[in-house]
C-alpha positions as CSV (number, residue, x, y, z in Angstrom):
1,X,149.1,115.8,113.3
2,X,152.0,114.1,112.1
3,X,153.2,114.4,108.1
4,X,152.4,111.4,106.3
5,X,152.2,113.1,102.7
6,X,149.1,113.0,102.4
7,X,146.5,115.5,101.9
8,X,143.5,114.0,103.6
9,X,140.5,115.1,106.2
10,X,143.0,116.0,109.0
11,X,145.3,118.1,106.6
12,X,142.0,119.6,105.1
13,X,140.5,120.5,109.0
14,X,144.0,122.0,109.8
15,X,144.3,124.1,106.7
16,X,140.8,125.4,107.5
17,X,141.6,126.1,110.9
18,X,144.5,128.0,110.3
19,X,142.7,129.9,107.3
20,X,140.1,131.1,109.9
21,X,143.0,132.1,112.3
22,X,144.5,134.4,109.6
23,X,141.6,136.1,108.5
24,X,141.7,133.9,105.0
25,X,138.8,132.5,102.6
26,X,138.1,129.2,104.7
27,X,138.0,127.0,101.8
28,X,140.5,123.8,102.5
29,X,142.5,125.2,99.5
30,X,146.2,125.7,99.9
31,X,146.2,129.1,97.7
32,X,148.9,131.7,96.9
33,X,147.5,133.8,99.8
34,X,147.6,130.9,102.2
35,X,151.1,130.1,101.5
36,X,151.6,133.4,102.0
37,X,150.1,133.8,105.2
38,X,152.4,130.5,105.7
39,X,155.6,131.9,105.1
40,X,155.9,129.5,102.3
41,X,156.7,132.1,99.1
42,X,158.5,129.7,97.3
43,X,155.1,128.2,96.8
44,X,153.6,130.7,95.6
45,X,152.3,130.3,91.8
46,X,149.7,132.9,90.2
47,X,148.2,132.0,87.2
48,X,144.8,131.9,85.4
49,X,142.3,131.7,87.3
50,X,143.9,132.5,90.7
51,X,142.0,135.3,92.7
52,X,142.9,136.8,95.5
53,X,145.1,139.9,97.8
54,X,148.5,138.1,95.6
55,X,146.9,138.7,92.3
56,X,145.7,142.3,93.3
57,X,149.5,142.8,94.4
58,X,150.4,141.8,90.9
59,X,148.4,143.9,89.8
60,X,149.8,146.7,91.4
61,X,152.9,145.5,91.0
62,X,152.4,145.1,86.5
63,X,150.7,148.8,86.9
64,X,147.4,147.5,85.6
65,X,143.6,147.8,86.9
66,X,144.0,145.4,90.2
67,X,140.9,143.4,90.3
68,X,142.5,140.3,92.2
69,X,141.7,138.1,89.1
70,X,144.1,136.5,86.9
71,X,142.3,136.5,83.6
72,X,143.8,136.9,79.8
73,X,144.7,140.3,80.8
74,X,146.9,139.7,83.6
75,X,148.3,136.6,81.9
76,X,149.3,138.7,78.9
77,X,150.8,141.8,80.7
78,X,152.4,138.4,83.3
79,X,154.2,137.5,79.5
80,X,155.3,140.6,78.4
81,X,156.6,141.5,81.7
82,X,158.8,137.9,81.8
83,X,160.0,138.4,78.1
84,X,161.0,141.9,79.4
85,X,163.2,140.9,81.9
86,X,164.3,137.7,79.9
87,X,162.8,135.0,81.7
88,X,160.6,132.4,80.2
89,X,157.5,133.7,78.8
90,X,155.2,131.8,80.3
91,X,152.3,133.8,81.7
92,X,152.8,132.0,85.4
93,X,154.0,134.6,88.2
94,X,155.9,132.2,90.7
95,X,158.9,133.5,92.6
96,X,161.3,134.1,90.1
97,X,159.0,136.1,88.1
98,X,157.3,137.9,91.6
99,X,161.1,138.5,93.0
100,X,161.5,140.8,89.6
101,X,158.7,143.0,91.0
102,X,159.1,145.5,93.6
103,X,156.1,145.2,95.5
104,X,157.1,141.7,96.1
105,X,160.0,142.3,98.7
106,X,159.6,138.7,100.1
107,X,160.1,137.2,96.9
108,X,163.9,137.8,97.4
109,X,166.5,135.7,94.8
110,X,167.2,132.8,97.6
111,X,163.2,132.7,97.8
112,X,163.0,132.3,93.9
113,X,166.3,129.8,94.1
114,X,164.0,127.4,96.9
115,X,161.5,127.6,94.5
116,X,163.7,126.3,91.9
117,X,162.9,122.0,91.0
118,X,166.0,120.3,91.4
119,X,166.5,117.1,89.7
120,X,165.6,114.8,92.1
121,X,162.3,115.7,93.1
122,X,158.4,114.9,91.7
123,X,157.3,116.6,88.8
124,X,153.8,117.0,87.1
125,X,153.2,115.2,84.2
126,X,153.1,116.6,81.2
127,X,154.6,119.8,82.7
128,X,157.4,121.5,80.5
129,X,160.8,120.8,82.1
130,X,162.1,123.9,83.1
131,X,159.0,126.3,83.2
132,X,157.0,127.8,86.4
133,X,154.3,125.3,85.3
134,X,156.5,122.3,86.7
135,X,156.3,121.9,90.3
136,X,155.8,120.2,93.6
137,X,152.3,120.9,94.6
138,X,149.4,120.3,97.3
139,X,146.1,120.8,96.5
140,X,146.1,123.7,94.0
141,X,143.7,124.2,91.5
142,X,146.2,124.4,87.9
């Protein structure tokens, strides 16, 4: 396949393909447990509504009742845990807020610093400048 930047049937068909390779929900979606499976933790946002083994690692990780669902719950104790270790409160667990968690060993500082938007690159709109919230992105589902 080659890399044209966009996300169309054949990305789909290979995402699926290497889902089913790795054991993963087969569902097209580039989730925090298929970037995982990747080797692409800088990728890797949790946040409301995410499910999955990430979130139940969270969970662990938090020390609260690990469900693999990011509801209210997990965004509040996600919050807390960020104001905590003075980082910005947002309720999103991407790398810099994962590498502060033990049972997140891949999310090491030079992960959390790749994950990091520099200047020049694409941001969502209407994201706050400066948060977890604004980042490059595939398919996700925020």
């Amino acid at each position: 396949m080659t890399a044209d930047g966009d996300f169309g049937p054949g990305t789909e068909t290979a995402l699926r393909d290497f889902q089913s390779a790795n054991g993963l929900t087969i569902d097209g979606i580039a989730d925090p447990d298929t970037f995982t499976a990747m080797g692409l933790h800088e990728l890797v946002r949790l946040h409301k509504g995410s499910r999955g083994a990430a979130v139940k690692k969270l969970h662990v990780g938090l020390r609260i009742g690990a469900d693999g669902v990011f509801g209210s719950r997990t965004a509040a104790a996600v919050k807390t845990f960020q104001e905590s270790h003075r980082l910005d409160g947002d309720g999103i667990a991407g790398p810099e807020t994962l590498s502060k968690l033990d049972v997140f060993e891949e999310m090491t500082p030079e992960v959390a610093a790749q994950a990091t938007v520099q200047p020049d690159e694409q941001h969502f709109e209407g994201a706050p400048a400066g948060t977890e919230r604004q980042r490059r992105c595939c398919r996700c589902r925020h």
